[in-house]
N, C-alpha and C positions, 0 to 999 in steps of 0.2 A: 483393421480400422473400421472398416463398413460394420462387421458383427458387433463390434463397441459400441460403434453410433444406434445401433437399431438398440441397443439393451436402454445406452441413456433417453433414447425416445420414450419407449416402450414403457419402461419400468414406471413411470412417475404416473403415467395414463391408469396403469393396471391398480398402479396405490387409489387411484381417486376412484377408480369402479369400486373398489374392496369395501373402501369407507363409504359408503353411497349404501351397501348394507347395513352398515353398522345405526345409522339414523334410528332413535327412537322415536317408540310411536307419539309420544309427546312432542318429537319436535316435527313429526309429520303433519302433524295434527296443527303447529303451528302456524306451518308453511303454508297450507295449502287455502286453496280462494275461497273466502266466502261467499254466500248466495245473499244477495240484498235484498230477492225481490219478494221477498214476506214481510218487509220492510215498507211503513209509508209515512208521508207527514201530513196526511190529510186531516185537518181538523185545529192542528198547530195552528198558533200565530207565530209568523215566521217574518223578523225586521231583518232584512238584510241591505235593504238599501238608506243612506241618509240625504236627507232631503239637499233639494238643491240649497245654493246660496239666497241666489235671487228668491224662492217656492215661488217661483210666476210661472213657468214655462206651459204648465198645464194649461194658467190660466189664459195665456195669451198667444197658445199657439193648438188648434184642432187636432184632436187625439187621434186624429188619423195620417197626422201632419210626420212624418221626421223628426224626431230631437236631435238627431245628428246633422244641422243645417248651420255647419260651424266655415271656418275658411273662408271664401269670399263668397257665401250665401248671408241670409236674413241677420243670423242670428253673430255670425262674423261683423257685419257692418254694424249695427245697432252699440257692439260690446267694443270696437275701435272708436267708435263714436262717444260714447259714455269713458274712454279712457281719457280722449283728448281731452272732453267737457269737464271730469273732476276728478279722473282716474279709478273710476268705478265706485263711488262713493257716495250712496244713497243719501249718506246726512249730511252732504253738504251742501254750505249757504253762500254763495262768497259776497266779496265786499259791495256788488249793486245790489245784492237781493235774491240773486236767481237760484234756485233751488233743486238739490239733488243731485242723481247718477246727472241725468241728462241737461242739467242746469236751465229747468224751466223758470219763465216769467210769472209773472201771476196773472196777467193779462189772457197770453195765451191758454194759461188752465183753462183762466171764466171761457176761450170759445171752446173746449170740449166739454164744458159742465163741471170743471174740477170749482170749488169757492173755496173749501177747508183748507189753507195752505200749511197747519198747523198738521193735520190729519197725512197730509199728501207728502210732506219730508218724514214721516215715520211710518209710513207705508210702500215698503218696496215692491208689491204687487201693482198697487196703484201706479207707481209711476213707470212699470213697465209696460200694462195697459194705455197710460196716456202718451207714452212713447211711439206708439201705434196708433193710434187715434190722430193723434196730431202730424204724424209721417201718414197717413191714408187721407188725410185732410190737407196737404201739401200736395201730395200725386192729383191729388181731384184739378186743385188750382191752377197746378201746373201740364196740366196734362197735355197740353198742347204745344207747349215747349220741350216739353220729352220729345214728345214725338218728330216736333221740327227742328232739336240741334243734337238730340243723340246723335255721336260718330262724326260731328262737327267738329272745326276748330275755333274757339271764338277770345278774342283776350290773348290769346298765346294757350290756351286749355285747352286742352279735348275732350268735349264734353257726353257725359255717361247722365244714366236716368240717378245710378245712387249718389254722385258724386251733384243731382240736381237736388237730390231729397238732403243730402247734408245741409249743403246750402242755404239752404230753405229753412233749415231748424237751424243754423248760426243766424239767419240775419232776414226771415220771414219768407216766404214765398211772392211778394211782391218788390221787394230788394232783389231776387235772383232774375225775375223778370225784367225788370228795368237793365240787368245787364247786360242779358243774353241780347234783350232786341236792341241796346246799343250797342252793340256789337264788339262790348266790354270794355266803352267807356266812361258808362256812370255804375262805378262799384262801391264799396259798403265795407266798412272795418268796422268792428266793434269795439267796445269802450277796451280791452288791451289788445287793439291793434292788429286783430284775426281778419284777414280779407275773405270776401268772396271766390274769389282766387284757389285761395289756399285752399277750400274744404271741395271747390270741384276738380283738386290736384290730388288732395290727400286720400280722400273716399269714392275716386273713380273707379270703375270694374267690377263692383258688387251685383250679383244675382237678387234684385229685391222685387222682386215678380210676384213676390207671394204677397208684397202688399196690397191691397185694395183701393184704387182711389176712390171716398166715401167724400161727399159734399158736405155735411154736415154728420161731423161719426160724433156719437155720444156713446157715455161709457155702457148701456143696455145693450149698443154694436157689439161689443167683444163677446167671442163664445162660452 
């Protein structure tokens, strides 16, 4: 029994050495590693990447900066922000007027320098630039309300610095003030009905540190 089993072991092991001879030099030849390293692509133009959606990131965030600042960093809040506002939708107008991803005024533009509003809904660069401008210009205004109800509760909220910068861009940074220091009795709905409330509920917990607060940022501010 044992001498049977050692032959069925054995036997099939010793076939596959046998043929392991048998390999022609052509298919050794075919097998075996290549050496790559005589091999270069220097001088190639070489596209392997395509451009983002937005093509802003470059422009509006320092090449020294992260591009991986997704989740509940910069680039997370700005892109939950621009979903609520028109659901990511550069050319959009709706029915008051307001313009773009992030459904700017035109009021607002003129305080960062924007006039073209013709220029500014067919330029998505643009308006991720003025996205920043006009959030670095809300931190400045508000800066001392950051600093005095972050980690507070005020209205039934609890209120965060990003959840102060939404705010601020649904309904001004002097609407979010009047709130906070009434102590979230004079609040702000917008023409459908969006509170004050809501955007310090919805957009609380964001990492927005990397913005700037700029007293007057104009577009020669961005890098």
């Amino acid at each position: 029994m044992i001498r049977n089993l050692v032959k069925i072991t054995v036997l099939p092991f010793m076939i596959g050495l046998l043929s392991l001879g048998n390999i022609s030099e052509k298919e050794r030849e075919f097998t075996k590693t290549e050496d790559f390293s005589q091999y270069s692509t220097e001088g190639l133009d070489l596209f392997y990447t395509a451009p983002l959606p937005e093509e802003t990131l470059q422009d509006v965030i320092p090449s020294y900066f992260p591009l991986a600042l997704t989740g509940q960093m910069y680039i997370g809040f700005k892109e939950a922000l621009a979903f609520k506002e028109s659901q990511g939708n550069y050319f959009s107008i709706n029915t008051f007027g307001y313009l773009g991803k992030y459904q700017f005024g035109a009021s607002t533009l003129d305080l960062i320098g924007i006039k073209n509003t013709k220029n500014f809904i067919k330029n998505p660069a643009l308006q991720e630039k003025a996205f920043l401008l006009n959030t670095s210009r809300n931190k400045w205004v508000l800066r001392r309300d950051i600093k005095r109800y972050s980690g507070k509760w005020v209205g039934g909220v609890k209120i965060t610095e990003s959840g102060i910068l939404a705010a601020a861009h649904l309904a001004g940074p002097g609407s979010v003030k009047l709130f906070l220091r009434s102590g979230g009795e004079t609040s702000f709905n917008d023409a459908f009905g969006t509170s004050i409330e809501s955007y310090l509920r919805k957009f609380s917990g964001y990492d927005v540190s990397f913005v700037q607060a700029v007293k007057r940022p104009r577009l020669g501010d961005i890098w």
